[in-house]
C-alpha positions in Angstrom: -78.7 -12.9 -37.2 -76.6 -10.7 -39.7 -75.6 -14.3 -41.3 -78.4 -16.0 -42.6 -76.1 -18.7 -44.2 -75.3 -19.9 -40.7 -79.0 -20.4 -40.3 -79.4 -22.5 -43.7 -76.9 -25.1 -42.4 -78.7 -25.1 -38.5 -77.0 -22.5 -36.8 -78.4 -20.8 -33.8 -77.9 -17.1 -33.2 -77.2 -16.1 -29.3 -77.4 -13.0 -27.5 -74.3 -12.8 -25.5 -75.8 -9.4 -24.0 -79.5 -11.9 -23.1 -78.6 -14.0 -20.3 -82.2 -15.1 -20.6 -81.8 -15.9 -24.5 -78.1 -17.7 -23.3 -79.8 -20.1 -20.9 -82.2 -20.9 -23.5 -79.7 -21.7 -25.8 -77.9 -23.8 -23.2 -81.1 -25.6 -22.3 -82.0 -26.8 -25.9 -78.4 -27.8 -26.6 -78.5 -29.7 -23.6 -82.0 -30.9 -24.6 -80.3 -32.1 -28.4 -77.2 -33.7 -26.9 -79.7 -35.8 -24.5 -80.9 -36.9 -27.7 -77.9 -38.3 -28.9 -74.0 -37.4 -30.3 -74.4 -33.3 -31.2 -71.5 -31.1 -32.9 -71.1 -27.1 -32.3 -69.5 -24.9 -34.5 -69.0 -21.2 -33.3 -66.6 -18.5 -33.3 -65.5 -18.3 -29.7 -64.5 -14.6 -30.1 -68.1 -14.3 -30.3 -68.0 -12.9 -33.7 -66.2 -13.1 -36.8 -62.9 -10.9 -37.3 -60.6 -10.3 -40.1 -57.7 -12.6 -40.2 -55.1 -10.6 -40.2 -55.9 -9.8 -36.1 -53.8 -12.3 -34.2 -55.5 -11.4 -31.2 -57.7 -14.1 -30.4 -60.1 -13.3 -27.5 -62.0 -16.7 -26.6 -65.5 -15.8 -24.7 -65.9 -17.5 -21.7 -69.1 -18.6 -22.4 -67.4 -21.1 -24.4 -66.8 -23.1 -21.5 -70.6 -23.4 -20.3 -71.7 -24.5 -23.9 -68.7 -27.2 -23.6 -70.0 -28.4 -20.0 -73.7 -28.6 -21.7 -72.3 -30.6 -24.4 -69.5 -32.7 -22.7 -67.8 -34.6 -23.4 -66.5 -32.8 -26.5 -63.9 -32.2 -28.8 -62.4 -28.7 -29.5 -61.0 -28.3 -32.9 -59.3 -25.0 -33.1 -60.2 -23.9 -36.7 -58.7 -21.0 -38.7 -61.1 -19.7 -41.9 -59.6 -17.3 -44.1 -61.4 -15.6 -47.9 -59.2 -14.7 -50.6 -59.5 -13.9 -53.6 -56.2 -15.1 -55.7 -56.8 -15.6 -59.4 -60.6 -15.4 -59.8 -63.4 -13.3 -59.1 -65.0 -15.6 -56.5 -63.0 -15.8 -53.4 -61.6 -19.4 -51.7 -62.1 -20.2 -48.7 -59.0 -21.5 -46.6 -59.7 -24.0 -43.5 -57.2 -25.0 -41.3 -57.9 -27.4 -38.7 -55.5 -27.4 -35.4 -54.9 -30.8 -33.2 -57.8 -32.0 -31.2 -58.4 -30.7 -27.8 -60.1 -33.4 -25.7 -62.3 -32.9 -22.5 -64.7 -35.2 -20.8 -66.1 -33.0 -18.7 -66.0 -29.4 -20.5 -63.4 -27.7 -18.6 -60.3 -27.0 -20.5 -57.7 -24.7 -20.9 -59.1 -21.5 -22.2 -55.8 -19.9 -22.7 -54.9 -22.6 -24.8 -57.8 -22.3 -27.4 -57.6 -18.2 -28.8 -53.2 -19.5 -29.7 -54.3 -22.6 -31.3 -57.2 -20.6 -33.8 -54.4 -17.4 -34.4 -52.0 -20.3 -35.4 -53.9 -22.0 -38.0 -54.5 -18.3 -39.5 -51.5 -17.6 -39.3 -50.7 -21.1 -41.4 -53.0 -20.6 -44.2 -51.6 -16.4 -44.3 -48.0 -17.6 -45.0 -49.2 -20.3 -46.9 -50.6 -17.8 -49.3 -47.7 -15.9 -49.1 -45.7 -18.3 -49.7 -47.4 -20.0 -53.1 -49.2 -16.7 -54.4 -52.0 -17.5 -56.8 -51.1 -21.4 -57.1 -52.2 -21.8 -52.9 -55.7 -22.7 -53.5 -53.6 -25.8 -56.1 -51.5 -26.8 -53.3 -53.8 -27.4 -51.1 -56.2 -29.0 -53.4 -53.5 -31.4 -54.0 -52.6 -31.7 -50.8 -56.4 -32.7 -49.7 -56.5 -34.9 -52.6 -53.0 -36.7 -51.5 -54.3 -37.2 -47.7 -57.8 -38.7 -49.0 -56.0 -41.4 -50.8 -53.7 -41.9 -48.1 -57.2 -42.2 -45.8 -56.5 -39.8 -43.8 -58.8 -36.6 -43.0 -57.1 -33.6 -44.5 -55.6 -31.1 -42.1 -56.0 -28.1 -44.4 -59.3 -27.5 -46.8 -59.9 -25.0 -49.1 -63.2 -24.5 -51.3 -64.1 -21.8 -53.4 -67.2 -20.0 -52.7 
């Protein structure tokens, strides 16, 4: 619970140490998707890291959430803050390719590469447009919405 903004938007906090407070955790996401379509967001790493570590360790608990939840989607997403030009940093979102699976198994080693790439996408990204990035990819959202097409790359200040 050391990020209470996760719990404003519905987030659920989990013990990884708790396999008591896991299987609960399991059981009412099971208990929601019965209920109809769900979405997760988490860090697999099981916490957040700076991201200028390219190594990516996926949890395997991972897995048992997607088997609860299958079928599912994984959408390996890189989140980067920076500051730039102003005093209030942006955040940077950079959404990989979809990683389908009907029944929750997948590829782990797959998913800790795909979230290290789109880090690494929005790091020389900034590195390569400097204090404009956070324009760029404004621009770039703005040209995929009117082409009607969900934007592969974000970025919001905050």
């Amino acid at each position: 619970d050391n990020h209470p903004v996760f719990r404003t938007i519905g987030g659920l906090a989990v013990d990884r140490r708790s396999p008591i407070a896991l299987r609960r955790t399991l059981l009412s996401l099971q208990s929601a998707r019965e209920r109809g379509p769900a979405w997760l967001s988490m860090f697999p790493q099981g916490s957040m890291h700076p991201s200028w570590d390219d190594q990516v360790k996926v949890e395997p608990g991972v897995q048992a959430f997607a088997r609860v939840l299958a079928p599912v989607v994984i959408l390996p997403v890189g989140i980067h803050l920076e500051v730039l030009d102003r005093s209030r940093p942006f955040a940077f979102v950079s959404v990989g390719r979809p990683i389908p699976t009907t029944d929750g198994h997948f590829d782990m080693e797959s998913i800790a590469p795909a979230i290290a790439d789109r880090v690494r996408h929005i790091r020389e990204s900034i590195l390569m447009h400097r204090e404009s990035t956070a324009r760029v990819w404004k621009r770039a959202e703005d040209m995929n919405r009117h082409a009607g097409s969900p934007a592969p790359n974000l970025s919001s200040s905050t």
